[in-house]
C-alpha positions in Angstrom: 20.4 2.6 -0.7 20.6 6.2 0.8 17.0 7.1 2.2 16.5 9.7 -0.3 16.6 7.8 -2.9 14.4 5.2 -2.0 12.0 7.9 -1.4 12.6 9.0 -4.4 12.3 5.8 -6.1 8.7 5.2 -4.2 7.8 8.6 -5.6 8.5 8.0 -9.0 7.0 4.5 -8.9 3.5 6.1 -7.7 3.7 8.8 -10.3 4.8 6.3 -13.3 1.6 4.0 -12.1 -0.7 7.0 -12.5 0.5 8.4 -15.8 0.2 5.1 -17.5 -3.4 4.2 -15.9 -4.2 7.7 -17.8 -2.2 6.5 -20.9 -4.5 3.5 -20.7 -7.5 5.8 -21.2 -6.6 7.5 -24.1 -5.1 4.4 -26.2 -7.3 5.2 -28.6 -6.0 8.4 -29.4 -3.7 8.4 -32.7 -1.5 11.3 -31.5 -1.4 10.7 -27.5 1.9 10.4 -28.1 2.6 13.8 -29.7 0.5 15.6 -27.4 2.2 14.9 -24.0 5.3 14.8 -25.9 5.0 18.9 -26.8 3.2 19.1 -23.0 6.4 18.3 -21.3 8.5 20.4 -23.6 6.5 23.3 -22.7 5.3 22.2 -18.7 9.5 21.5 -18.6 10.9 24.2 -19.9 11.4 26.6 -16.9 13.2 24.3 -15.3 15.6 23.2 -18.3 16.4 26.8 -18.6 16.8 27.2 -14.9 19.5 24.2 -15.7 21.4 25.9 -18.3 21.5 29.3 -16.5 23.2 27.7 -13.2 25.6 25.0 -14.4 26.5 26.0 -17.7 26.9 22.5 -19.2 29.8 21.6 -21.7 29.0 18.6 -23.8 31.2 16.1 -26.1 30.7 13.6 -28.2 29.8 11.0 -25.9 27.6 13.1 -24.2 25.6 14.1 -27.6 25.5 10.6 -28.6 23.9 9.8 -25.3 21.4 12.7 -25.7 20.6 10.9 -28.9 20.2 7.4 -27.9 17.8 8.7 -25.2 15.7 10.2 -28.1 15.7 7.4 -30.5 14.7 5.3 -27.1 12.1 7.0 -25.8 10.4 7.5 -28.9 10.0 4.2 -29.3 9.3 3.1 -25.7 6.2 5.5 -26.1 4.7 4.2 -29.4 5.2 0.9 -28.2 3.6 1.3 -25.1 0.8 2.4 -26.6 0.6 0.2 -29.4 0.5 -2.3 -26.5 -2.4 -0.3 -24.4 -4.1 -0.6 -27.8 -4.1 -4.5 -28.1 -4.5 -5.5 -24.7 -5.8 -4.4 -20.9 -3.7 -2.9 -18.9 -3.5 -6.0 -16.0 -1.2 -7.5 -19.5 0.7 -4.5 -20.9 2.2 -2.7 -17.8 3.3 -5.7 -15.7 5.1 -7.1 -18.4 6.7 -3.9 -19.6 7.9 -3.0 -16.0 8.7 -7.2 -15.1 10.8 -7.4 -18.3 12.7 -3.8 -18.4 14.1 -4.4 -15.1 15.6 -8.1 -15.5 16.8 -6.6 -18.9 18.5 -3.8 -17.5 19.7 -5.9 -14.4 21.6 -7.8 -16.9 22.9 -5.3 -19.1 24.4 -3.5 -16.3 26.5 -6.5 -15.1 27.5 -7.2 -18.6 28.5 -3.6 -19.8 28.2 -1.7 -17.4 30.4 -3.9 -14.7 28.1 -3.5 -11.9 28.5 -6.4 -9.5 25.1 -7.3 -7.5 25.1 -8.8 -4.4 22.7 -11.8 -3.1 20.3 -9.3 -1.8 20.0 -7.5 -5.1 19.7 -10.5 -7.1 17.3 -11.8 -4.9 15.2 -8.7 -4.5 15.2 -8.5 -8.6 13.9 -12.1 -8.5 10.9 -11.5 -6.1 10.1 -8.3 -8.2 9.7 -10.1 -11.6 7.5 -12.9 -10.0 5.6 -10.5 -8.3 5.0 -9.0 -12.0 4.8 -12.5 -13.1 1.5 -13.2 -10.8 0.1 -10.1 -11.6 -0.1 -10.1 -14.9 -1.8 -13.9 -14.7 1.7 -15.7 -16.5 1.1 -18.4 -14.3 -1.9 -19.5 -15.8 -3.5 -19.2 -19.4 -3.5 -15.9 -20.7 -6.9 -14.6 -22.0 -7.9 -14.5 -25.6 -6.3 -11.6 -27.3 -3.8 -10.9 -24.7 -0.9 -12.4 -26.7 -0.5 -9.1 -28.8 -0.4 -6.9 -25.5 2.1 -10.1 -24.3 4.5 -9.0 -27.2 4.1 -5.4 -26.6 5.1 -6.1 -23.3 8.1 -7.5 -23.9 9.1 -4.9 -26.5 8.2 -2.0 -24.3 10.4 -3.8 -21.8 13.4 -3.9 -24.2 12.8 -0.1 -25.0 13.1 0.2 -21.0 15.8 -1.8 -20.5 17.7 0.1 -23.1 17.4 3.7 -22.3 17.7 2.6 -18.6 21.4 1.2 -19.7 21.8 4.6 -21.8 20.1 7.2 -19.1 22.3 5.4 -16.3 25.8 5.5 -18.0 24.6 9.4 -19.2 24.0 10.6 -15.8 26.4 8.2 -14.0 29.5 8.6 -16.1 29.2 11.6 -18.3 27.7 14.0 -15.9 24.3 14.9 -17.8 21.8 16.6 -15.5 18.4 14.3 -15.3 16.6 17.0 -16.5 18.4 17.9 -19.7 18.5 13.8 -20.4 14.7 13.7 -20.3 13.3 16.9 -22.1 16.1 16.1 -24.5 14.1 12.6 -25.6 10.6 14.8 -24.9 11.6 17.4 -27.7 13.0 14.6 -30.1 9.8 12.8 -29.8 7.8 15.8 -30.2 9.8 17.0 -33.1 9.9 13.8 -34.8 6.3 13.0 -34.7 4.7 17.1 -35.2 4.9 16.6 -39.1 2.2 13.5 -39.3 0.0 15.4 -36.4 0.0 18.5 -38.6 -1.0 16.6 -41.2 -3.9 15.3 -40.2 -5.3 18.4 -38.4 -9.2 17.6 -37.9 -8.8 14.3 -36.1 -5.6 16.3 -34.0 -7.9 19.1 -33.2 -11.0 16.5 -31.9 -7.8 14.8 -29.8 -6.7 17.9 -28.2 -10.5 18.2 -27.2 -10.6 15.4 -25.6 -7.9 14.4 -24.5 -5.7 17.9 -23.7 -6.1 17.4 -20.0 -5.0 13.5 -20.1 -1.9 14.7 -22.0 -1.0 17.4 -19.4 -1.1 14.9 -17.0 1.3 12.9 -19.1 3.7 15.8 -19.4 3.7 16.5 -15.7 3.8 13.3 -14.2 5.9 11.4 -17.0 9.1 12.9 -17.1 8.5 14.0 -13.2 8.7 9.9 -12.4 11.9 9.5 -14.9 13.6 12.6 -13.5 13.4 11.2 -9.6 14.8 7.6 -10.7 18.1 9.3 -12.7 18.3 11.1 -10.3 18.2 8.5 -7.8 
């Protein structure tokens, strides 16, 4: 791996860590979700239109149905994630989510994509997932209550694999810029899920209260992370 991109990797691993440990925090919110979601459509949108100016971007079919995919994905990596943060601490959720997405992925991209890992890879996958393994206490008997966050683990971790598979072949093969890919799933989210914030506007306006500057963080630091691994 060129230099760059393992720095780039690193950087987006740190930043991912730090979003969700502030996700954590708010998983009580009932519209976290929405908020960061129209954050990073409005925190992103300088550079998507500094995007658009430059390269002029032509899309087809497969690129829209990409673009789609991403935003069907996303949305529900997100609710699932925090449905998870919801049921169970943290130490359960995350390692599981990030353990499972990567294994998943790992073998989706030897079966469809026809990438073809060598010992090293395989190897350094393995010591990854029973690194999560340990960390999230699979080696011994979970706590009580932690079977819920165990299953919203796994799910999250499908919701990763996927979009990894879909974000990959996007930017790989299609040519889609990272940062169109990303605030493409952002506004589909946020678009998706305004009508039931709007709905309920007393409990939205308390959230924004209190948890506005958790959300920016989100929308800063979330798509920031995801941006630096496609681009990687």
């Amino acid at each position: 791996m060129p230099l760059i991109a393992l720095a780039a990797v690193l950087l987006a691993a740190c930043t991912h860590a730090t979003w969700n440990l502030v996700a954590k925090r708010a998983a009580d919110s009932r519209y976290f979700v929405w908020l960061y979601s129209i954050g990073s459509v409005l925190v992103w949108s300088p550079a998507v239109a500094w995007v658009l100016w430059t390269t002029r971007p032509v899309f087809g079919a497969m690129q829209w149905i990409a673009i789609g995919a991403t935003g069907i994905l996303h949305l529900a990596y997100s609710l699932g994630l925090q449905a998870g943060y919801r049921a169970a601490d943290l130490s359960v959720v995350y390692p599981i989510a990030r353990g499972s997405g990567p294994l998943l992925a790992f073998i989706g991209a030897v079966l469809l994509l026809g990438e073809r890992p060598g010992p090293l890879a395989i190897l350094g996958l393995a010591l990854v997932v029973a690194g999560i393994a340990l960390i999230a206490g699979l080696t011994r008997r979970l706590p009580r209550g932690s079977g819920r966050g165990f299953r919203w683990g796994v799910v999250t971790g499908a919701c990763i694999a996927a979009y990894t598979l879909n974000d990959g072949w996007a930017v790989k093969l299609l040519g889609v810029s990272p940062i169109l890919l990303d605030y493409a799933g952002n506004s589909f989210r946020a678009l998706v899920l305004t009508r039931t914030a709007i709905a309920d506007r007393p409990r939205l306006a308390e959230e924004i209260r209190v948890y506005a500057r958790p959300a920016l963080i989100v929308s800063v630091l979330g798509p920031l992370g995801y941006i630096l691994v496609l681009f990687a």
